[in-house]
Every structure is written in structure tokens, then in C-alpha cells.
N, C-alpha and C positions, 0 to 999 in steps of 0.2 A: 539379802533383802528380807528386810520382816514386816509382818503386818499385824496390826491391830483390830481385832474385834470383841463384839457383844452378841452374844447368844441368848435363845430360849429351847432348852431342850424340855421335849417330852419324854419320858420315859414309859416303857410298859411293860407287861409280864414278859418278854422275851428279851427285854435289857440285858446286858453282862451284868448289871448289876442295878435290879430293881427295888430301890430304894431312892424316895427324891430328898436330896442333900437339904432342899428348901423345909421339907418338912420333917423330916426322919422316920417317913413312914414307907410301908409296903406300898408298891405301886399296884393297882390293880384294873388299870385300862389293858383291854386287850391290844394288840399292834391296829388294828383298826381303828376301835372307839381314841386312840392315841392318836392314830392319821386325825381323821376327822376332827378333831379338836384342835389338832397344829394349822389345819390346813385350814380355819375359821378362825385363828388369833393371824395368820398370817394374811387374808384378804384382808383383813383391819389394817395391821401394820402395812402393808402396800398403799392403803390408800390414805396414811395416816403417817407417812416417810418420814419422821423425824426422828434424829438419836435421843431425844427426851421420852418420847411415847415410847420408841421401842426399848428403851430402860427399862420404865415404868413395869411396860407388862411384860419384862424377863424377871424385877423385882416382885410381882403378884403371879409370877404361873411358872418361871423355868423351874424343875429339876437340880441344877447345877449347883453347887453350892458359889458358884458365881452370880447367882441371885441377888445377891445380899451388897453387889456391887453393880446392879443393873447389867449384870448380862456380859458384864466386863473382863477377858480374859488377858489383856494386857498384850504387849506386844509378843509376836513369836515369828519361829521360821519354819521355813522348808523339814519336814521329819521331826519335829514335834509335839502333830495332832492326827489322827488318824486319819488316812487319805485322801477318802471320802468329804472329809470338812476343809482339809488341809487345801484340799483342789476346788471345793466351794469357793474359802474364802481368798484364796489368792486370782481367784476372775473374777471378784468383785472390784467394781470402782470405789472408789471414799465415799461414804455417804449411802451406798445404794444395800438394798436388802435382799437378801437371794429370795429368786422367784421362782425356784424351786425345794421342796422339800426335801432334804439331807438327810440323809439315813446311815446312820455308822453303828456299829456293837451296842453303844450308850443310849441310843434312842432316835428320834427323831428332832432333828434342829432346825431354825429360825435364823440366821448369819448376817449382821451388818458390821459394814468393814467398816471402822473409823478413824483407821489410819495406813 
């Protein structure tokens, strides 16, 4: 079984690898100021459920170099993504946005399953 989603990662100085793909620059939020900031684009995106918005601002704030496709990481499976996201987005519904804050080596994510 595979599933399809769209992400918005934050990255921060304690990233495996702190550089956001969207900009090519040094990340330089702490893990904190990086919570804080995910967890205010994400009350937005909950109260704002839509795969067009949550595009949008994976296109204007993720990290990912998935950005560039709203947040879009194409379909995948089981042992493909790190655990932590892998086990995120496989208990999402179609449609629905994780309601919690994901934290994997890469940073901090944002997860709507779209398929």
C-alpha cells in the first residue's frame, strides 16, 4: 500500500542537514523559534483544511525542496521515509492534516495525505 502526501518542513540548527532546499540558505531558527513558527502556520492550515492552501504555504515556507511542487512528495510506501513521518502519514485519512507536530532528523513537519 502507498500513500501520497504534501509536507511543510521546518528546518533548524539541529537539522541533519540545515540548509532549506527552498532557499539555499543556512537555517538559523533555533528548534524552538522552528516549533513556534510550525506550530502558527499549522493552527492556520487546521482551520483552513484545504489541499490548495496547504500547497500554497508548503510553496511560501517549507524547507523541502518539495516546495517548488507545493509540498508534494508523490506517492510512496512503508520504509521509504523516516518513521516518525512514515507513521505520521500512514494514520492520516485523505484529505486530513496531522494534528500533530512531526519531528524527524530533517526538522520539523506539517503532513497532508492526498492520496
Amino acid at each position: 500500500m502507498s500513500v501520497r502526501c504534501s509536507h511543510l518542513l521546518c528546518k533548524h540548527t539541529g537539522s541533519r542537514n540545515p540548509i532549506s532546499r527552498r532557499t539555499s540558505l543556512q537555517v538559523t531558527l533555533s528548534p524552538d523559534d522552528a516549533l513556534t513558527e510550525i506550530t502558527q502556520i499549522q493552527a492556520y492550515l487546521l482551520s483552513h483544511p484545504s489541499p490548495p492552501e496547504f500547497m500554497s504555504a508548503c510553496a511560501a515556507r517549507s524547507d523541502c525542496s518539495s516546495s517548488s511542487n507545493g509540498g508534494d512528495l508523490g506517492p510512496f510506501t512503508r520504509g521509504q521515509m523516516q518513521k516518525p513521518f512514515e507513521d505520521a502519514s500512514f494514520a492520516l485519512a485523505v484529505g486530513e492534516i496531522s494534528k500533530e507536530i512531526v519531528s524527524t532528523d530533517s526538522g520539523y513537519h506539517i503532513i497532508m495525505r492526498l492520496a
